[in-house]
N, C-alpha and C positions, 0 to 999 in steps of 0.2 A: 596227397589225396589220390588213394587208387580209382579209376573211373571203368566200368566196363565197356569193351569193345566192343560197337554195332557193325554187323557187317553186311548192311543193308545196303542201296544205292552209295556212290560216293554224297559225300557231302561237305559242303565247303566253309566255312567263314573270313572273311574281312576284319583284320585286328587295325584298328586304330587308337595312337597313341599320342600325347602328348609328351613329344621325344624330347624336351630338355628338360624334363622333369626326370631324374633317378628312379624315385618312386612309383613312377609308371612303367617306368622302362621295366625293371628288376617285379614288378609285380604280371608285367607282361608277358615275359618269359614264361612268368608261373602258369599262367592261364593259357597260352598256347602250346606250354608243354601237356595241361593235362587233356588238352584239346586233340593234340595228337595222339595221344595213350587211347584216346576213347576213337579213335579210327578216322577223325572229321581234319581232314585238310585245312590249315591255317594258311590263309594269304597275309601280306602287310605291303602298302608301297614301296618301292625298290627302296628309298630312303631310308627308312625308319626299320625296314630287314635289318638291314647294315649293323643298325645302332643292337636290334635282338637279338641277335644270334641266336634263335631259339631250336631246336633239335626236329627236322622236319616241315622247317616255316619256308613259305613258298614267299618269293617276291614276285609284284608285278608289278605290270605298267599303272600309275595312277590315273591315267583315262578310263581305264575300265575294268580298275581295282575293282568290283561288287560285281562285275558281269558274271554270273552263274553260280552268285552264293545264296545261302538261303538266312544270311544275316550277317549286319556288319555291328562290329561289338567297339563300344569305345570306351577307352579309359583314359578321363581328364575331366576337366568344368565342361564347360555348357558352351567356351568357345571352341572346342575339340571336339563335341557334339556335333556343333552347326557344320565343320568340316566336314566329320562322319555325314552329315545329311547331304552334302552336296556329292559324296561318292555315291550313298545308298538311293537314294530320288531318281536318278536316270533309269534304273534297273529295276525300280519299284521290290524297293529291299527292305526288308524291316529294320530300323537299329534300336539298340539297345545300350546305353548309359551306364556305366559305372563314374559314380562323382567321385572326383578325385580335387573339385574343386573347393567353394566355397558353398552357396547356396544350392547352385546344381539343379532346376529347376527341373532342365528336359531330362534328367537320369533316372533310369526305374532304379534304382540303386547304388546303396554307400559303400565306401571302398569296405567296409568290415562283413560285407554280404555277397563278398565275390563267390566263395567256396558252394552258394547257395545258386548262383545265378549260372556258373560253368555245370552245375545239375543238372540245371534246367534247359541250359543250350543240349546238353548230352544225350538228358530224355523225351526233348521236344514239347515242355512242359508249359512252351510260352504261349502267351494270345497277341495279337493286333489290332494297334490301337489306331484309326486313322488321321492326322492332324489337318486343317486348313492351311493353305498357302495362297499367297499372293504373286501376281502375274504385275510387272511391273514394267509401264511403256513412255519412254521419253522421247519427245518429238519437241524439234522449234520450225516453227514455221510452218509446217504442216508434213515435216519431212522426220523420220523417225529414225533418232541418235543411238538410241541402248536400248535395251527386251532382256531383262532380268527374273528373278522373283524372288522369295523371302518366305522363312517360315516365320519369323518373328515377327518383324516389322520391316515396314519401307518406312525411312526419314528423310524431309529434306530439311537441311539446313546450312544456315550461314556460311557461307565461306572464310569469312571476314572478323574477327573478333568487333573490331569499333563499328561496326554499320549493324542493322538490323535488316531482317528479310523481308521484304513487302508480299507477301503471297495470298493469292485471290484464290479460297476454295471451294468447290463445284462438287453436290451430290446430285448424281443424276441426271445432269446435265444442267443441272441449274443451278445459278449462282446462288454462296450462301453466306460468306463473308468474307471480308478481306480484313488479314493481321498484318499487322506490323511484329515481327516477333523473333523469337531464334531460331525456330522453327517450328515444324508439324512431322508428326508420326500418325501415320498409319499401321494398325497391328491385327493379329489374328489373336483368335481366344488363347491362343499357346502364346502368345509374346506380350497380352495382356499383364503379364507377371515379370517383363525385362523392363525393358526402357520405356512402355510407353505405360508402367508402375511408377518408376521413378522419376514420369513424368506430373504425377495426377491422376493417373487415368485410371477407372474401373476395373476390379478385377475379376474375369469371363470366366466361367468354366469351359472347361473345355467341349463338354457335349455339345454348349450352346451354340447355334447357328447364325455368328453378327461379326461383322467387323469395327474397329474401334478409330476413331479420330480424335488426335490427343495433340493444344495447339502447347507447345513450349513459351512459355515468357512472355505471352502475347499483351501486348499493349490494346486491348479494348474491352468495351463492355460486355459483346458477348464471347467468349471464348472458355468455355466449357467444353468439355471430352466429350462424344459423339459417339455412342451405339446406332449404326446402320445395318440394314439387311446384309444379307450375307453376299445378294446379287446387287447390291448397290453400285456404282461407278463412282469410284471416288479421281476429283481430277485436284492436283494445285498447281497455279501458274506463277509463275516469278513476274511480276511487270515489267516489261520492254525498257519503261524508261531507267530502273532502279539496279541495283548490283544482281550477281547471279549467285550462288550459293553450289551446292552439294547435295546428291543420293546416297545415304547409306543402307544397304539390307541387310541387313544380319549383323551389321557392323563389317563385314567383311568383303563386300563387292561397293567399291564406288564408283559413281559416275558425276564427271562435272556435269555444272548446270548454267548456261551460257544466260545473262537474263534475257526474259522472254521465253522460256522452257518450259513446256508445259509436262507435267508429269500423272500417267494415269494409271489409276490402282482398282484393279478386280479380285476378285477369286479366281486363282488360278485352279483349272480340270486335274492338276495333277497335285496329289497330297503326299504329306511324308508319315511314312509307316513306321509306328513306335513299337516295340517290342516289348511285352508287359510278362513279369514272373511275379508278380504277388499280386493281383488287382487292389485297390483301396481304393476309398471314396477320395475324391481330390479334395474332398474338407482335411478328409489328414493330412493330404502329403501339405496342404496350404500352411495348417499350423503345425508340423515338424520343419519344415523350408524356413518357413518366417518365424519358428520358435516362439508360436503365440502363447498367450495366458489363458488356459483352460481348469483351471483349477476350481475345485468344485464343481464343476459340471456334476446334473446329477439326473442327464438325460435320457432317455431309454438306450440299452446298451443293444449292440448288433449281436446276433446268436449265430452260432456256427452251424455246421453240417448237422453233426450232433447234438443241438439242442443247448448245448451251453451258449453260456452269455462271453464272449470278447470283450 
């Protein structure tokens, strides 16, 4: 793919890859080579340089891989994703998804729309999308252990296969039940569709401004999913006298949880910036994702710029 050269300010990007994957690796090269053709500085962290060898690709330090890009591009699932987020979020960097996985949920695109998306990085064709995140604070005793956050979900759960988790949870400061159970997730409108799906739980759009409370296994009468404000405080405490359990965010940062932990969940001030090249209504990517049954629909059809029908 020839790409023409801008020879405007410099301009940088953030290639992130899911390096024991072939696939990504050898399709990465492609996309940072045609990255470079078109004038745009390609970073990758020192590691995963190594593995690219791509013609022009800069490596850096991964502390501050994203510092002065003006987007970080990933190619893998949705756990290579959440990576990309944790480099792109301190720099308030846009990322952008190529699924290279399975469902692929947070990806603006499938591996067979690459050719379409390195376009679009080339002629700045993209918009941003803002997502909600979670600020996540663990304290025992009144003294504070870990200061995390999540764009998906915060979860605690069991430590223990044969015990169950006793956790007491608190919207707003006021008590609202106590489960016995495997545990609880807490999620944003974006992780509405991971785990705290797979748990039962609602599925948010993402415009919508709420957070979600999803109990796992829970051993009682009421324990139903929970849409709360989006300023809510959500707190759960492990009981002093019973076992302690586990923080997961994202699936990828944990923190023990000693019992008697209390763990408190906000909206975090700082959101993660999605990079968007084709906008859709999230009903489609919902039923392409989850390959629903749409057949027959015989709804009004969306009309383009031009007055045709889509």
């Amino acid at each position: 793919m020839t790409l023409p050269v801008h020879t405007a300010d410099a301009r940088r990007v953030l290639l992130v890859v899911h390096g024991g994957r072939t696939d990504a690796v050898a399709l990465a090269r492609e996309v940072a080579q045609d990255l470079c053709d078109a004038g745009i500085e390609v970073r990758a962290e020192s590691a995963e340089a190594v593995r690219l060898v791509a013609c022009g690709l800069v490596a850096v330090d991964p502390a501050r891989a994203a510092e002065g890009c003006e987007l970080v591009i990933v190619l893998g699932g949705d756990g290579t994703i959440l990576r990309g987020a944790e480099l792109a979020r301190p720099y308030d960097v846009p990322l952008l998804g190529v699924n290279l996985g399975h469902v692929g949920f947070l990806a603006e695109a499938e591996v067979e729309e690459v050719s379409s998306v390195v376009r679009a990085v080339v002629d700045r064709t993209w918009t941003v999308e803002e997502r909600t995140t979670l600020e996540v604070v663990v304290t025992l005793d009144g003294v504070e252990c870990a200061r995390t956050w999540a764009l998906n979900e915060a979860s605690v759960e069991k430590s223990s296969r044969e015990k169950m988790l006793e956790v007491l949870v608190e919207v707003d400061a006021r008590p609202l039940s106590r489960w016995g159970c495997d545990g609880v997730v807490a999620a944003t409108p974006t992780g509405s569709t991971a785990y705290a799906f797979s748990a039962g739980g609602p599925v948010v759009w993402p415009e919508v401004e709420a957070l979600v409370v999803v109990p796992i296994s829970a051993h009682a009468l009421f324990a139903r999913p929970l849409v709360v404000s989006p300023s809510s405080r959500i707190a759960m405490e492990l009981l002093p006298s019973k076992t302690g359990g586990v923080l997961w965010c994202d699936g990828r940062r944990l923190v023990e949880l000693p019992a008697g932990s209390r763990v408190e969940i906000t909206r975090h001030p700082t959101p993660v910036r999605l990079a968007r090249v084709q906008p859709a209504p999230f009903t489609d990517r919902l039923v392409a994702k989850f390959d629903l049954p749409v057949e027959g629909w015989r709804g009004t059809r969306r009309r383009s710029d031009n007055g045709t029908a889509s």
